[in-house]
C-alpha positions, 0 to 999 in steps of 0.5 A: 677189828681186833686190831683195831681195839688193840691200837684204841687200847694203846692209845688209851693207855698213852694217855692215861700215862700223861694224866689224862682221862680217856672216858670220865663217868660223874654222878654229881660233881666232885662229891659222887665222881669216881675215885681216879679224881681230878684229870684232864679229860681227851676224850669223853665225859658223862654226867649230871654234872660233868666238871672236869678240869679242861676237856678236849673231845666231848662232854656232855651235862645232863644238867651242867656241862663245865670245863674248869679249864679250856675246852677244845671240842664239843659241850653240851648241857640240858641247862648250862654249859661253860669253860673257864677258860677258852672255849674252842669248837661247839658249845650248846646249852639249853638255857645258858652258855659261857666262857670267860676265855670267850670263844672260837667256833659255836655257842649256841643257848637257848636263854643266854650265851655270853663270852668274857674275853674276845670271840670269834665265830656265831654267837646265839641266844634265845633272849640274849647274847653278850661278848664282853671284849667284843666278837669277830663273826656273828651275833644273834640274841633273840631280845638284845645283843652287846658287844662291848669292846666292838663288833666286825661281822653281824650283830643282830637282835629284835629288840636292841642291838648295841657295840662300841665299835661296829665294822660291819652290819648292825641291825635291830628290831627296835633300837641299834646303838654304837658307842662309837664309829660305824663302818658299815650299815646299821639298821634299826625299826625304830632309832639308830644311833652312833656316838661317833662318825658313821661312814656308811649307811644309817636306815631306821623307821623313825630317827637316825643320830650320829654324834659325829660325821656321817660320810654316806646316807641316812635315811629315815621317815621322821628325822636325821640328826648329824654333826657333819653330813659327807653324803645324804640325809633323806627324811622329814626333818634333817639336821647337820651343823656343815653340810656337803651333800644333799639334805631331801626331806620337809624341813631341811637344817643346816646351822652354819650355812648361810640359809641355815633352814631350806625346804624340801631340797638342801644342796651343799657342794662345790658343784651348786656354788657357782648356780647359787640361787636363793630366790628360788627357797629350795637350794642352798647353795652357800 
């Protein structure tokens, strides 16, 4: 036991003799901090407002936990945690969680997490949850979840569900949006949409809309709305410009066939063109 303290006590000494803080003790930010002032910190830090330049270890905020710098370790606040720089490793507030450097490993809020930079790892907030320059992992927010730049893992929200590029799986309550192509499966209770190609999956309750191709399925109870279909498009109402595929549904449109408007079943491949018949007001066989 006594050996041990002496090899703590070294190691202390160690890094206090780069600048470095081993236990740093705030009362309320830099106006009542102790006297031994601005360090590092490698180890732990206590306070109401725990704001040390860069920690690596644990700090730990009654109110706030801030890290002026980079964090490597675990943050957690009773209102908000942040990083100035990059976040590494468990980041929990109960109310918010940032970093501007974004973040590799947790950040887990209970009102809302966001990351500046790009992200990777599980990204949690009770309402929402935001990376600016995109997120590898997961993405939970419990009304909406953006990822600006792009998204490759799971982004999920009961309200909207939004990214720019989405190479993975993409779901939401209510509406999920990519502002560009879709790799993968979006899923949506009410619409889904792309303002790109989708190849994959498009599943919603009431309509799914990509501005661009679609080499998979679309699937939704009222209508379908594509460029291009590469695949199938099943719900009450389809419409593409070419069709290569399978259109199944009440009114079937494809604009630059020549039956540009075929009920119930629209089929468009080179296996149908030689069994054209166009007498028969269901297949349309161009």
């Amino acid at each position: 036991m006594k050996k041990a303290i002496y090899v703590a006590a070294v190691l202390a000494v160690m890094l206090m003799a780069t600048g470095c803080q081993v236990f740093h003790l705030s009362l309320w930010g830099e106006a009542l901090k102790l006297p031994w002032g601005e360090r590092p910190v490698t180890g732990l830090e206590v306070g109401l407002l725990a704001d040390a330049p860069e920690v690596t270890g644990m700090q730990l905020g009654v109110v706030l936990a801030v890290g002026k710098g980079d964090v490597t370790g675990l943050q957690f606040a009773g209102f908000g945690a942040g990083a100035r720089g990059k976040f590494i490793g468990i980041q929990l507030g109960g109310v918010t969680a940032g970093a501007d450097g974004g973040i590799d490993g947790i950040q887990l809020a209970g009102l809302a997490a966001g990351a500046k930079d790009e992200s990777r790892g599980l990204q949690f907030g009770g309402v929402t949850a935001a990376a600016d320059y995109g997120i590898k992992g997961v993405q939970i927010g419990g009304a909406a979840a953006a990822a600006d730049v792009g998204l490759t893992g799971l982004q999920f929200a009961t309200g909207l569900a939004a990214a720019d590029n989405v190479r993975g799986v993409q779901i939401a309550g209510l509406v999920a949006f990519a502002r560009d192509d879709i790799k993968g499966v979006q899923i949506a209770g009410e619409f889904a949409i792309a303002d790109g190609c989708v190849k994959g999956m498009q599943l919603a309750l009431l309509g799914n809309a990509s501005d661009g191709d679609v080499t998979g399925i679309q699937l939704a109870a009222v209508v379908n709305v594509a460029s291009r279909v590469r695949g199938v498009q099943f719900g009450l109402i389809n419409w593409c410009d070419n069709l290569s595929g399978f259109q199944i549904g009440l009114l079937n449109f494809s604009t630059k066939h020549r039956f540009p408007l075929v009920p119930f079943i629209n089929i468009r491949s080179a296996t149908w063109k030689a069994l054209h018949r166009p007498e028969a007001g269901i297949v349309n066989g161009e």
